[in-house]
C-alpha positions as CSV (number, residue, x, y, z in Angstrom):
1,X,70.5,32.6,49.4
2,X,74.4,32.6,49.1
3,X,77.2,33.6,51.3
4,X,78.0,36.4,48.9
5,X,74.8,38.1,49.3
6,X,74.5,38.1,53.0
7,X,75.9,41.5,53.1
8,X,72.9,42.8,51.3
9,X,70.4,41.2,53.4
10,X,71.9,43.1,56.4
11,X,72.2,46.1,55.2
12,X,68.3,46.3,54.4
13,X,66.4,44.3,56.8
14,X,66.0,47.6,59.1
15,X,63.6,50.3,57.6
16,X,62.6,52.9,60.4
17,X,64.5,54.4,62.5
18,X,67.9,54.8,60.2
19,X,70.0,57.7,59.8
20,X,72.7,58.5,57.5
21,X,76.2,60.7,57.7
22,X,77.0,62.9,54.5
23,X,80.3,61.4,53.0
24,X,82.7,64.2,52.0
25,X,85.0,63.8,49.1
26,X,87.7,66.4,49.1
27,X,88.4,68.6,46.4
28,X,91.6,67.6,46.0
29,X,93.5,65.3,47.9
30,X,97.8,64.6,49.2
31,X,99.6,67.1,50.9
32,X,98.9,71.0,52.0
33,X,102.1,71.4,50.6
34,X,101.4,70.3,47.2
35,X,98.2,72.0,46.4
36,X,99.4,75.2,44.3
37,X,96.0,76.8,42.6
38,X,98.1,78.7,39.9
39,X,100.7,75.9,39.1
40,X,101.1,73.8,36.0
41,X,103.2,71.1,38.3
42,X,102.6,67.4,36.9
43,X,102.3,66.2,40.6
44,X,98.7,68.1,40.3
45,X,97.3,64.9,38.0
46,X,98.5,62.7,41.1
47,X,96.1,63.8,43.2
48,X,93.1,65.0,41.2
49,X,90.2,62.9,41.6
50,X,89.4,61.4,37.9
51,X,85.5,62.1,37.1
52,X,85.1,58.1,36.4
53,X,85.2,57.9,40.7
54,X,84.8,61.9,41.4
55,X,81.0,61.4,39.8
56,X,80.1,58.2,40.9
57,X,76.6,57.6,43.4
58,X,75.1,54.9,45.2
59,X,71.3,54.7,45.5
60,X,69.6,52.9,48.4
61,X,66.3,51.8,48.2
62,X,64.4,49.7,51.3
63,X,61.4,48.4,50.9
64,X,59.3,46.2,53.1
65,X,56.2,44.6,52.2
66,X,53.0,42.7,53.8
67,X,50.4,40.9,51.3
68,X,47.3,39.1,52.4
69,X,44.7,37.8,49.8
70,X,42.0,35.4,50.1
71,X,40.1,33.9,47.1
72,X,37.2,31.7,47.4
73,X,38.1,27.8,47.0
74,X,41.5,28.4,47.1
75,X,44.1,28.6,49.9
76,X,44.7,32.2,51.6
77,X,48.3,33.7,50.4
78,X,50.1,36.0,53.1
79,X,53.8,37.2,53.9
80,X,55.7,39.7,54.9
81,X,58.7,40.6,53.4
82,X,61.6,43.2,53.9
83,X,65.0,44.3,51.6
84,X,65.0,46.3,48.7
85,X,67.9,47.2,46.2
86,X,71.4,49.2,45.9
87,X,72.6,50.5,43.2
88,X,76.7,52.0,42.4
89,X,76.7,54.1,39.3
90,X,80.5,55.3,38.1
91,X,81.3,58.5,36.3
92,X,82.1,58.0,32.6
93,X,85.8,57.0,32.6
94,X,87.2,58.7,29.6
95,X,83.8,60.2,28.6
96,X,83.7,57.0,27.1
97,X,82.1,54.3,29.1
98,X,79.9,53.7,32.4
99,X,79.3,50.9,34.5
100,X,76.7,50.0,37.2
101,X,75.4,47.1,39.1
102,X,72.5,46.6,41.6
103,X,72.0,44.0,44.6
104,X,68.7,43.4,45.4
105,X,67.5,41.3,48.7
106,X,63.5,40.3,49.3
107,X,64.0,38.7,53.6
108,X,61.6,37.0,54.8
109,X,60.0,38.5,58.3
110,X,56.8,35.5,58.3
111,X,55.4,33.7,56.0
112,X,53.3,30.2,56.4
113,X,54.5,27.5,54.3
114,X,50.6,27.2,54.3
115,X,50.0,30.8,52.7
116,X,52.8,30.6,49.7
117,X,52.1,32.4,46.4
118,X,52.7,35.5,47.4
119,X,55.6,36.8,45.0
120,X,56.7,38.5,47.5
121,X,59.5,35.2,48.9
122,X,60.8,32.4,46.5
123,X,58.4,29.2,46.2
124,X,58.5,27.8,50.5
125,X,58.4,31.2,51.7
126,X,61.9,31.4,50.8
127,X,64.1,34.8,51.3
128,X,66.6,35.5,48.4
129,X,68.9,37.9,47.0
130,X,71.4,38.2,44.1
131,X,72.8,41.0,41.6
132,X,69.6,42.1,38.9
133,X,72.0,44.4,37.3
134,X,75.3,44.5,35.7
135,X,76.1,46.5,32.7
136,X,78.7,48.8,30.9
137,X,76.9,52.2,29.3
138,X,78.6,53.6,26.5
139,X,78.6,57.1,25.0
140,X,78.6,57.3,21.4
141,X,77.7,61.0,20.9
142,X,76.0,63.6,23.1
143,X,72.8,61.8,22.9
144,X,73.5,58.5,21.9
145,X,74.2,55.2,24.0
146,X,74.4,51.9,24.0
147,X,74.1,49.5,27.2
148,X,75.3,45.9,27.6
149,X,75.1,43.6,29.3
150,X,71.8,42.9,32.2
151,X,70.0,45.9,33.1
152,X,66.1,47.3,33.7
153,X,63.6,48.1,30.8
154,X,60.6,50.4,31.0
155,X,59.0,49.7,27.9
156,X,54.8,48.8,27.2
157,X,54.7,44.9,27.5
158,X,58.5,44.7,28.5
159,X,59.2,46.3,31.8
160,X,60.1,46.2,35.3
161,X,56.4,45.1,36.6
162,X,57.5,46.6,39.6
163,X,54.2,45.3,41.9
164,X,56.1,43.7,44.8
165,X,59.3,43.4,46.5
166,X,61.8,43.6,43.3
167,X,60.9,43.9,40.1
168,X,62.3,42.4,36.5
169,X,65.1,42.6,35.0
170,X,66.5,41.7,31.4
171,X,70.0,40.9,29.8
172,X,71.0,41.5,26.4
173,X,71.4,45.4,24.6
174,X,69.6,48.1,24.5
175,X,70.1,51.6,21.7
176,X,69.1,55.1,22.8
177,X,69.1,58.6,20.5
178,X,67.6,61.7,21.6
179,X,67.4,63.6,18.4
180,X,65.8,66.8,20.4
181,X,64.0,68.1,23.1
182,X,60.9,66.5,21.8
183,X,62.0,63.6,19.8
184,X,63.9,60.5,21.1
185,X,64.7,56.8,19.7
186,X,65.2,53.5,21.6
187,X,65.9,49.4,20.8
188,X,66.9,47.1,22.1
189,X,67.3,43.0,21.6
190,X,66.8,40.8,25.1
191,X,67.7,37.6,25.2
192,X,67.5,36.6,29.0
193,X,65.0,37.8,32.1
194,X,65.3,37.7,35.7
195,X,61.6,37.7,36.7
196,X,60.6,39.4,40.6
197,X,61.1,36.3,42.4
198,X,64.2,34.6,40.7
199,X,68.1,34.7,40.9
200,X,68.9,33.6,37.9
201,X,68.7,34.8,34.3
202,X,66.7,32.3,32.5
203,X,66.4,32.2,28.8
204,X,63.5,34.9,27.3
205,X,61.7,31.8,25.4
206,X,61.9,30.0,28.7
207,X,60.5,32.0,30.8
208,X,57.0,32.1,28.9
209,X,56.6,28.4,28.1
210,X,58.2,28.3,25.4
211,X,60.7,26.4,23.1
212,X,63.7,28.0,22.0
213,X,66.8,29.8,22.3
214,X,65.8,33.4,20.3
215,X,65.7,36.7,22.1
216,X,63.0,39.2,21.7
217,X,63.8,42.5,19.7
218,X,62.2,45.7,20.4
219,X,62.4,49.5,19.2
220,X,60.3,52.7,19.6
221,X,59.6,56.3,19.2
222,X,58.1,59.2,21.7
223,X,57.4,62.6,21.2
224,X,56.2,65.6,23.5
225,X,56.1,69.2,22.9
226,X,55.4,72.5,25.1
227,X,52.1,72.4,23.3
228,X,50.5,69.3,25.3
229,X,51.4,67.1,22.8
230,X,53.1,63.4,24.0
231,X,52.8,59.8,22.3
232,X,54.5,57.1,21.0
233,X,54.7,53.8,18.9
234,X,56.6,50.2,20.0
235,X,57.2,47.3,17.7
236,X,58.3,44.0,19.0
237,X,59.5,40.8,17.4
238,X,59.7,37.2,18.7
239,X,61.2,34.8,15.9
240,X,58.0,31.8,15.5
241,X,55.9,33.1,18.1
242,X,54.6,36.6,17.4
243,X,54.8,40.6,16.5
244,X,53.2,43.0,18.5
245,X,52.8,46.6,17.9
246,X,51.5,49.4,20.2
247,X,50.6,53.1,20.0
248,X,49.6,55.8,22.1
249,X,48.7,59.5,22.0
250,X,47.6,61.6,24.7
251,X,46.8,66.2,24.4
252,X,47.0,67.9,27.6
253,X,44.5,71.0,27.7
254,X,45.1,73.4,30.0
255,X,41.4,74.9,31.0
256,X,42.4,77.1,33.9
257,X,45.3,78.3,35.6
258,X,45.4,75.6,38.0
259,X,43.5,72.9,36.0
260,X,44.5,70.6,33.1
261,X,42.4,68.1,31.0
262,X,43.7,64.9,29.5
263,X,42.4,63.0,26.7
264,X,44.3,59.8,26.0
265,X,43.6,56.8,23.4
266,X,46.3,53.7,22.5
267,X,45.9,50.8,20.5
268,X,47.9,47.0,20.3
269,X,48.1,44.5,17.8
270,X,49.4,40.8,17.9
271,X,49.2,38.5,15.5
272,X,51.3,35.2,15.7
273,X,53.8,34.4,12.9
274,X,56.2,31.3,11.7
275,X,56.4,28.2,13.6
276,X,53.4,29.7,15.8
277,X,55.0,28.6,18.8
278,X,52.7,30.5,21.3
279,X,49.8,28.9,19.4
280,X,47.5,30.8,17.0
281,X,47.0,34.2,17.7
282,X,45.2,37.1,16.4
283,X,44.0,40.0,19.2
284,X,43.3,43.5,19.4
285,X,43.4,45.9,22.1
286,X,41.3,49.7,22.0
287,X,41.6,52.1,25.1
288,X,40.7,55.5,25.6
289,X,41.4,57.7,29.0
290,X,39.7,61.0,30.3
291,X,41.4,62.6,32.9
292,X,40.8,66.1,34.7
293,X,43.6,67.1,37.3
294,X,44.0,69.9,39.4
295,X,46.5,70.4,42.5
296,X,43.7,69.1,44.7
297,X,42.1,66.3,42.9
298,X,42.5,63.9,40.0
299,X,39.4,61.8,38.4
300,X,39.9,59.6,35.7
301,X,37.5,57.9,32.8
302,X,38.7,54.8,31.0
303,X,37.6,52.2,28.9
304,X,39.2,49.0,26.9
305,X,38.1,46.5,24.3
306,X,39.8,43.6,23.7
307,X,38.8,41.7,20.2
308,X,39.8,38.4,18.8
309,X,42.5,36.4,21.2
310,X,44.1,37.5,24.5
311,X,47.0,39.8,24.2
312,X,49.6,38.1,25.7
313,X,52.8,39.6,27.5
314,X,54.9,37.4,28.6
315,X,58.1,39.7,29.6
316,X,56.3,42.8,31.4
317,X,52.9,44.1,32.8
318,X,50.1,45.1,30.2
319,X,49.7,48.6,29.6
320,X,45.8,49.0,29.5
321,X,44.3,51.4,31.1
322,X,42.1,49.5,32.8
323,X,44.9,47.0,34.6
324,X,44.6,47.7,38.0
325,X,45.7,45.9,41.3
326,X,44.8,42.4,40.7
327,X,43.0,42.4,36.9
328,X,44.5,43.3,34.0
329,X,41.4,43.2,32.4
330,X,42.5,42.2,29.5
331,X,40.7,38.4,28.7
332,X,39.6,37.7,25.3
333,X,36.7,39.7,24.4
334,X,36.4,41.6,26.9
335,X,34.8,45.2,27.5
336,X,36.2,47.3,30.8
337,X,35.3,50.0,32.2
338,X,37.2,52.6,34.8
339,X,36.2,55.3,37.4
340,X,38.8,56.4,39.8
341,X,39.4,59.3,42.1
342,X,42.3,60.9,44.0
343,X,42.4,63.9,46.5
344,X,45.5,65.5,47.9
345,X,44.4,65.9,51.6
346,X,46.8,69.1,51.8
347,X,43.8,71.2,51.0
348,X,42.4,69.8,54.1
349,X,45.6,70.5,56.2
350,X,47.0,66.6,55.8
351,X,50.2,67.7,54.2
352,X,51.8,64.3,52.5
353,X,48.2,62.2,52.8
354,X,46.7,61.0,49.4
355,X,43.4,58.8,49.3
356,X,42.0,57.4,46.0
357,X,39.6,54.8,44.8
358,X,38.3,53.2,41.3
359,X,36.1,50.8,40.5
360,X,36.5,48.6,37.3
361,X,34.0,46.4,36.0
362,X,34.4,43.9,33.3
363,X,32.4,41.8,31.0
364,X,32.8,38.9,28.5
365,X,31.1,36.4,26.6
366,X,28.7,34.0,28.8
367,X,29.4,30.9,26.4
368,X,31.6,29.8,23.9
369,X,35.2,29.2,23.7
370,X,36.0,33.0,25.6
371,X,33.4,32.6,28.1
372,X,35.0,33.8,31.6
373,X,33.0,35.7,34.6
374,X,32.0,38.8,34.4
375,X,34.1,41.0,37.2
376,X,34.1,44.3,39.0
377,X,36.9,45.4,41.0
378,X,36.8,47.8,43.2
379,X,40.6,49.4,44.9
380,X,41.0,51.1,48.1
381,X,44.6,53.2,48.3
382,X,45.8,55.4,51.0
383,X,49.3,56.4,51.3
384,X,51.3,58.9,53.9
385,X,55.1,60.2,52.4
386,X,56.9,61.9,55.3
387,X,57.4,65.5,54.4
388,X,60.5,66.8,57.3
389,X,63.2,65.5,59.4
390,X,64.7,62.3,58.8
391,X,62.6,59.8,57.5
392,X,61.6,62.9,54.8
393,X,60.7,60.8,52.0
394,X,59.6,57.6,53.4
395,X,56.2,56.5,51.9
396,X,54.0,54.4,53.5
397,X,51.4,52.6,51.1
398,X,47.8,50.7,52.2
399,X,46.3,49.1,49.6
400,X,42.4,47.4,50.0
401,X,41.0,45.3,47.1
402,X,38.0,43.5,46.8
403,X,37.1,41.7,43.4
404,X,33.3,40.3,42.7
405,X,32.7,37.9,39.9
406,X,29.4,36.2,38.2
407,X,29.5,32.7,37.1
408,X,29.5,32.5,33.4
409,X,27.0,30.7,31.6
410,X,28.8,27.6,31.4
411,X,30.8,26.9,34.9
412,X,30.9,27.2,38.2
413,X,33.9,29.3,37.9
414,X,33.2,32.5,39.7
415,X,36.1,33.5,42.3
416,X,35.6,36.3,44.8
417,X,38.8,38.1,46.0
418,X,39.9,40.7,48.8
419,X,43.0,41.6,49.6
420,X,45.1,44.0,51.9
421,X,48.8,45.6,51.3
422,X,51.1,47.3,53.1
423,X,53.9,48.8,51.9
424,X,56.8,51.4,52.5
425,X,60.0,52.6,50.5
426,X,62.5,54.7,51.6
427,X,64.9,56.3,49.1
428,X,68.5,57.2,49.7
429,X,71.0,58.7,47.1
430,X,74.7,59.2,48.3
C-alpha cells in the first residue's frame, strides 16, 4: 500500500462505535449586509453556491469481514479483514458534466501467511488500497449519458461480483437512454478491470488468460411495467474469443393482498468465434425460478441446465439461478437444482432479524471428457440490520456453508467444504 492511500486506511479501520455530526451548508454565504432577497445586485452571483459544489455528496461505506473455509486435502483459508469504500459525487457543473471518484481500502486485522486465499487481503495476507473509480458523467439529454473514464458495471457476466471486501471495477465507456418509464438502453465498451483484490487496472484480455489488447463490448435492453411485467436481453462481444448472449423474463402475480408469485426463466448462449483464443466453445445455459413472497416469508424453486461447454465469465459473477455461496453450479453438463427459504422474524417480534437456508444439489456426467462430482450444497444465512439510534443501519451478516461431493466415476476427486462468514456494512451518505 502507498503513502497516498494511508488516509483511507484510517479513516475505515473503526466500524462500531462511530458517530457522525450533520455538516451544514448555508444558503447563502458573505456578509449580513449583502444578502438582499428582492435585489438584482451582481454581488448576489459572488456568493451563491454553484449547484456543481451546492449538490455534491460523499458516501461512506465500512465494511469488515472474517472468512474461514476448510476443504478436504487442501490447506484451510482464513482472515479477517476491515476498510471499505468512499465515494465524492459533484453536482453537474453547467448541467453539462459530473465527476466522481472512489477510494477503497481492504486492512488486514489477522491473517496466517499459512491460511492465504482468501480474497479477502492481497496474495501474503497483504492489506491494500487504491482509487477503483474515476470518471466524468456527461448529460446529453434528459435521459441520456455517457460515462468515461473507470467506473462500476452491473451487468449479467460483467459486474461488480461484490462477494468480499471490494468488488470490481472496469475502465473504458459506458452509453445510457431511458426512453420511458418502462423502457431503457445501455452499452458500453471495457477495455481494462480492476478485479476485488488488485490496485491496478490490468488489460480486459489479461485478466482472463488471454492474449491481446481488445476490449470487450457490451449493450442491452430492460423493460418493466405496472402490470408485473420485467425482462431483458444482453449481447456481448470479445474480438477472437467469443459472443455471448443472455435473456431473461420474469411476471409477477399478485394472488392476495399481501402475497405475490414469481415465475422467472433466462437463457445464455456462447459460442466462440475468430482466432478462438479462449479455445473452442459452444455452451448453453436454461434456468427457470418459482418464487412465492409474502411480508413474512420468501421460498424459492430453481433449476439450471447447462449443455455443451462451460459458460465461461471471465469479467463478472454468473447469473444462474442456482450460483450460490461457493458453487456457481454451472460445469459442463450439468443439471442443478434449488430450494431456499427466508422468514422475516418481525412476525415473531425480532424486528431487523432474517434467517434463510437452501440447499442445491448438482449432478454431471460420471465419465467422459465432463465428468466432475456430483455436489450438494447446503447455505446457512442469518443476518441482524440495526433498526434505531446510531448504528441504525448497520448490518451484521453470518454465513454457514457446507458443500458434500461424490467421486466421479473416473477420479478420486471429490472435495468436501464448510465454511463460516462474518460480515458487517455500515452505510453513510453526507
Amino acid at each position: 500500500m502507498t503513502k497516498n492511500f494511508k488516509w483511507a486506511h484510517l479513516g475505515m479501520v473503526g466500524l462500531l462505535g462511530i458517530s457522525t455530526s450533520g455538516i451544514l451548508f448555508a444558503d447563502e454565504a458573505g456578509p449580513e449586509y449583502l444578502r438582499e432577497s428582492e435585489s438584482d445586485s451582481p454581488l448576489d452571483a459572488d456568493f451563491e453556491e454553484s449547484p456543481f459544489l451546492k449538490d455534491q455528496h460523499w458516501e461512506l461505506h465500512l465494511r469488515s469481514y472474517f472468512l474461514d473455509r476448510n476443504t478436504d486435502k487442501e490447506t484451510d483459508k482464513q482472515a479477517l479483514a476491515t476498510g471499505g469504500w468512499i465515494t465524492w459525487k459533484s453536482g453537474y457543473w453547467r448541467d453539462l458534466v459530473q465527476f466522481s471518484a472512489t477510494a477503497y481500502a481492504s486492512q488486514k486485522v489477522f491473517g496466517d501467511k499459512k491460511k492465504d486465499g482468501t480474497g479477502l487481503l492481497q496474495p501474503g495476507q497483504k492489506s491494500y488500497g487504491g482509487f477503483s473509480s474515476l470518471d466524468a458523467n456527461l448529460k446529453l439529454g434528459d435521459d441520456t449519458f455517457l460515462r468515461l473514464g473507470r467506473f462500476e458495471m452491473n451487468a449479467p457476466y460483467v459486474n461488480g461480483h461484490d462477494i468480499r471486501m471490494i468488488r470490481n471495477s472496469f475502465q473504458g465507456t459506458k452509453f445510457t437512454h431511458k426512453f420511458n418509464d418502462n423502457w431503457d438502453l445501455g452499452a458500453g465498451y471495457l477495455t481494462r478491470i480492476k478485479d476485488r483484490t488488485s490496485t491496478d487496472f490490468e488489460k480486459a484480455y489479461d485478466r482472463a488468460g488471454l492474449d491481446g489488447d481488445d476490449g470487450v463490448s457490451l449493450a442491452g435492453v430492460r423493460f418493466h411495467d405496472e402490470a408485473g411485467h420485467y425482462g431483458g436481453a444482453f449481447a456481448y462481444h470479445a474480438p477472437d474469443v467469443f459472443d455471448l448472449a443472455y435473456t431473461e423474463y420474469r411476471h409477477h402475480f399478485q394472488l392476495k393482498k399481501d402475497s405475490t408469485l414469481v415465475i422467472a426463466g433466462q437463457y445464455s448462449h456462447q459460442s466462440s468465434i475468430g482466432d478462438e483464443k479462449g479455445g473452442d466453445l459452444s455452451g448453453d445455459h436454461y434456468g427457470t425460478k418459482l418464487v412465492w413472497e409474502n411480508p413474512v416469508i420468501t421460498a424459492t424453486l430453481a433449476y439450471t441446465l447447462y449443455n455443451g461447454d462451460k459458460i465461461v465469465s471471465n469479467w463478472g459473477a454468473v447469473p444462474g439461478y442456482t450460483s450460490v455461496m461457493i458453487s456457481d453450479f454451472n460445469r459442463a453438463g450439468e443439471k442443478a437444482y434449488l430450494v431456499g427459504v427466508d422468514k422475516d422474524l418481525a412476525a415473531w417480534n425480532r424486528p431487523g432479524w432474517h434467517v434463510g437456508t437452501n440447499i442445491t444439489t448438482g449432478n454431471t456426467d460420471d465419465s467422459g471428457k465432463d465428468a466432475s462430482p456430483d455436489r450438494t450444497e447446503w447455505n446457512l444465512n442469518l443476518k441482524y440490520t440495526f433498526q434505531t439510534g446510531t448504528l441504525k443501519g448497520l448490518s451484521l451478516f453470518f454465513r454457514h456453508v457446507q458443500v458434500n461431493e461424490k467421486n466421479s466415476h473416473v477420479a478420486e476427486d471429490a472435495r468436501d467444504k464448510s465454511g463460516l462468514r462474518i460480515i458487517t456494512n455500515y452505510n453513510i451518505r453526507f
